[in-house]
C-alpha positions in Angstrom: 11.4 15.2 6.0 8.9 12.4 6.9 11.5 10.2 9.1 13.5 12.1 11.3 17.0 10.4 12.5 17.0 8.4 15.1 13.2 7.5 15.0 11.6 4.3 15.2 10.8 1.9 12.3 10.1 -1.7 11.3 10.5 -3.0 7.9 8.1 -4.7 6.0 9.3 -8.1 6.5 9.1 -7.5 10.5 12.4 -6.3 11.3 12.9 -3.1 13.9 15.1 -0.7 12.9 16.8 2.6 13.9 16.8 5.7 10.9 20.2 6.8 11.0 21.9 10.8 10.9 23.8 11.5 8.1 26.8 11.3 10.3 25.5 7.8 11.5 25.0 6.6 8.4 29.1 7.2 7.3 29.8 5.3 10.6 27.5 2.6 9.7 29.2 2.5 6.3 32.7 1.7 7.5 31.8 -0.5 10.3 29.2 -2.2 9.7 27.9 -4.7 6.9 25.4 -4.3 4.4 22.0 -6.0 4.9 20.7 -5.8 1.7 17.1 -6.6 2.8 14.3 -6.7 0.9 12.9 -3.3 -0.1 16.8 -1.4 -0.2 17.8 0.4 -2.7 20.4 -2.2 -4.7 21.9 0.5 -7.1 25.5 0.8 -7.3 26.4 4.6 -6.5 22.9 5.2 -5.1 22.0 6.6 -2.0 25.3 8.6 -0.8 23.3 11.6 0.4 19.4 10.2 1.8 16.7 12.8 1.9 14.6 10.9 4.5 11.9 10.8 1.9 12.2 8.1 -0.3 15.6 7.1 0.8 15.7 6.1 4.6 18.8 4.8 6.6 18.4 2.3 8.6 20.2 0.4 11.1 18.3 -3.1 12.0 18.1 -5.3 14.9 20.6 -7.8 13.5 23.5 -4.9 13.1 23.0 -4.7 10.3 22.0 -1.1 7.9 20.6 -0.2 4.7 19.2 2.3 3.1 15.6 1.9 2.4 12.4 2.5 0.1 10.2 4.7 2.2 7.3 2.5 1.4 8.7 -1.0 2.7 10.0 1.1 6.3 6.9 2.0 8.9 7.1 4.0 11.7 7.0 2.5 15.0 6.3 4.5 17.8 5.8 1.5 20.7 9.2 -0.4 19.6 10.8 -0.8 23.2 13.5 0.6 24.6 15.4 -2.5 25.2 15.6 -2.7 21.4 16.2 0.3 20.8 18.8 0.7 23.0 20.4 -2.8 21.6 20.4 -1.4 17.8 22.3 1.7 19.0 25.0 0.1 20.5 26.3 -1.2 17.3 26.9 2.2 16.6 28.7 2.7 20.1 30.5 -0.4 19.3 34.8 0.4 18.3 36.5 -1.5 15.7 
């Protein structure tokens, strides 16, 4: 796998991001809306099952997730922790 959950990443138009598990990813799914940024896969049916190759889950500054084209998400090792701790708790958040 090149992205690992849970790492790091910042789109290609700027946004900070979180990859998300497998298991975050279903919880994303039924809480949370659908960014459908530039550089997601659009497909209908696509994506159920990412390899974290090509197809990267992401959840985004703005709550919002999507799964992604490896080549518009970047690694970002110096995001800081206050964002990163802000992105994860829409996934802490009920309801």
């Amino acid at each position: 796998m090149r992205f690992q959950p849970g790492d790091p990443v910042t789109a290609f138009t700027g946004e900070a991001g979180l990859v998300l598990s497998p298991q975050d990813l279903a919880h994303a799914r039924q809480q949370l809306k659908e960014g459908k940024k530039p550089g997601c896969f659009f497909a209908a049916g696509c994506c159920h099952t990412p390899d974290y190759i090509i197809q990267i889950p992401v959840l985004f500054e703005d709550g919002t997730y999507d799964v992604m084209r490896s080549m518009n998400v970047r690694g970002n090792p110096h995001l800081p922790e206050e964002t990163r701790a802000r992105i994860q708790a829409f996934l802490n958040r009920e309801g």
